[in-house]
N, C-alpha and C positions, 0 to 999 in steps of 0.2 A: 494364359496365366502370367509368361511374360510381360504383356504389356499392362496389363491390371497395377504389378507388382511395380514397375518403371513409370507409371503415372501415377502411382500414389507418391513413389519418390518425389518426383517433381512437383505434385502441388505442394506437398510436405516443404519442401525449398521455399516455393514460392511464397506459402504462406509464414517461415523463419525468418525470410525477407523483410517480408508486409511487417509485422511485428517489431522489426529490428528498426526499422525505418517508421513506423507511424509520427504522425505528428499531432503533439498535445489538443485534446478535447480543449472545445467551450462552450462556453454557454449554449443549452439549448440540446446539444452532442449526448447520447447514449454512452453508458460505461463500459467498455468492455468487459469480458470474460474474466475473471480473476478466482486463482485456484491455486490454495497452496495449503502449508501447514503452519498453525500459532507456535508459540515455544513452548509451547505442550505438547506439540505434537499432531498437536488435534487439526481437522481438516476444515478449513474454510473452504466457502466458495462465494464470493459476491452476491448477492440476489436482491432484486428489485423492493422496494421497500425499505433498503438500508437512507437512512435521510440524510449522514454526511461520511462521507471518508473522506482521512487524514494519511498524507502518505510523506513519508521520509524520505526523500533518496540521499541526504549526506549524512553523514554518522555523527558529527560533530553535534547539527540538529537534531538528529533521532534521538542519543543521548539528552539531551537536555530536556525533550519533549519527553520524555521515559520518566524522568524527574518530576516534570509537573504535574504529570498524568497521574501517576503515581500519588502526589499530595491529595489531589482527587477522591483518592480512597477508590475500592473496588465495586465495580457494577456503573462506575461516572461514566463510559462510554455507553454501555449497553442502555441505560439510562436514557441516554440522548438519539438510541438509535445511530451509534457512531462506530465504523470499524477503524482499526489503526492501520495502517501498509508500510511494513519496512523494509525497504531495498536493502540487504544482505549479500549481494552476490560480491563488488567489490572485494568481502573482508576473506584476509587467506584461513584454510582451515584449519590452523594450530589455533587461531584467533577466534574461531567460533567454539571452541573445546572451552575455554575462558568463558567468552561471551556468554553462550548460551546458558550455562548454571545461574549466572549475574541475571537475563532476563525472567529465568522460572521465577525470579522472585520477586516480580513487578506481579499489583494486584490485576491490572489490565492484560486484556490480550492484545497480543502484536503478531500480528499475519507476517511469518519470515517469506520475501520476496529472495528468493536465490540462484535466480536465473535471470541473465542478465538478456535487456529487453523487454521484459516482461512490463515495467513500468514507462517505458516511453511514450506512451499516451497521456501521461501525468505533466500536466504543468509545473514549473517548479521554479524555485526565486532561492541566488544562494545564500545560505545560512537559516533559513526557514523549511518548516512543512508545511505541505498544501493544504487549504482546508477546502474540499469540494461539499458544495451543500446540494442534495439532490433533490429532485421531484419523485413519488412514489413510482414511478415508473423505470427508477433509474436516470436521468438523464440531468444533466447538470444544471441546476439554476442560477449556482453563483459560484464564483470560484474569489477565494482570498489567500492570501499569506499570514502563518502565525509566525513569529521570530520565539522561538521556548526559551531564550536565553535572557530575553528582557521582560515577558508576557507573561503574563497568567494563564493557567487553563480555565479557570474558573467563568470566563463569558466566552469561550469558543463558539458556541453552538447556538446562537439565533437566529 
């Protein structure tokens, strides 16, 4: 039972590792596992057939893409077959107490990413969100940059 218990430790390690270190998908590359909660609450989990994800990892971005996404009106992602991914874990948690009431009121759902790593597989360009367009299989066919500060959301998704 010892050792059952002391090797699940350690692939456990190995695989915090593998994760903490991955290096960014492209073209071509499979999506990982992705599994968290919206700011509802409610539980996502990636699955094959999503056709693009959009993923934040700077806040400054995120914010601004929340904005456009938002002018969109509600159901624009679901729409396009689009999930949102926002890296959260940087922000401290007095900051999320704030944060989080401000996001229930966006018409879109935003997958809170709050463990850091989790997104490392994501390519990323600063001051922008990624836009990964996928094959129904999952797996990446195109990868672009949106900048929300200067861009529209309105032709994301071709």
């Amino acid at each position: 039972m010892k050792n059952v218990i002391g090797l699940s430790f350690v692939l456990g390690i190995l695989l915090s590792c593998q994760l903490a270190t991955a290096a960014p998908v492209a073209v071509g590359d499979a999506i990982p596992a992705v599994a968290a909660k919206d700011q509802h609450g409610a539980a996502y989990t990636f699955t094959n057939g999503t056709a693009f994800l959009l993923v934040a990892v700077e806040m400054d971005a995120a914010k601004a893409a929340n904005q456009k996404l938002a002018a969109e009106g509600a159901g624009y992602l679901e729409k396009h077959g689009a999930a949102y991914l926002m890296d959260i874990h940087p922000m401290p948690g007095i900051a999320k107490v704030f944060a989080l009431p401000k996001m229930r009121k966006y018409p879109h759902r935003i997958v809170l990413i709050e463990t850091k790593g989790v997104l490392n597989w994501a390519p990323s360009k600063p001051g922008h969100v990624t836009l990964l367009a996928l094959k129904p299989e999952g797996r990446v066919s195109k990868i672009s940059y949106w900048n929300p500060a200067s861009e529209s959301a309105s032709g994301l998704f071709k």
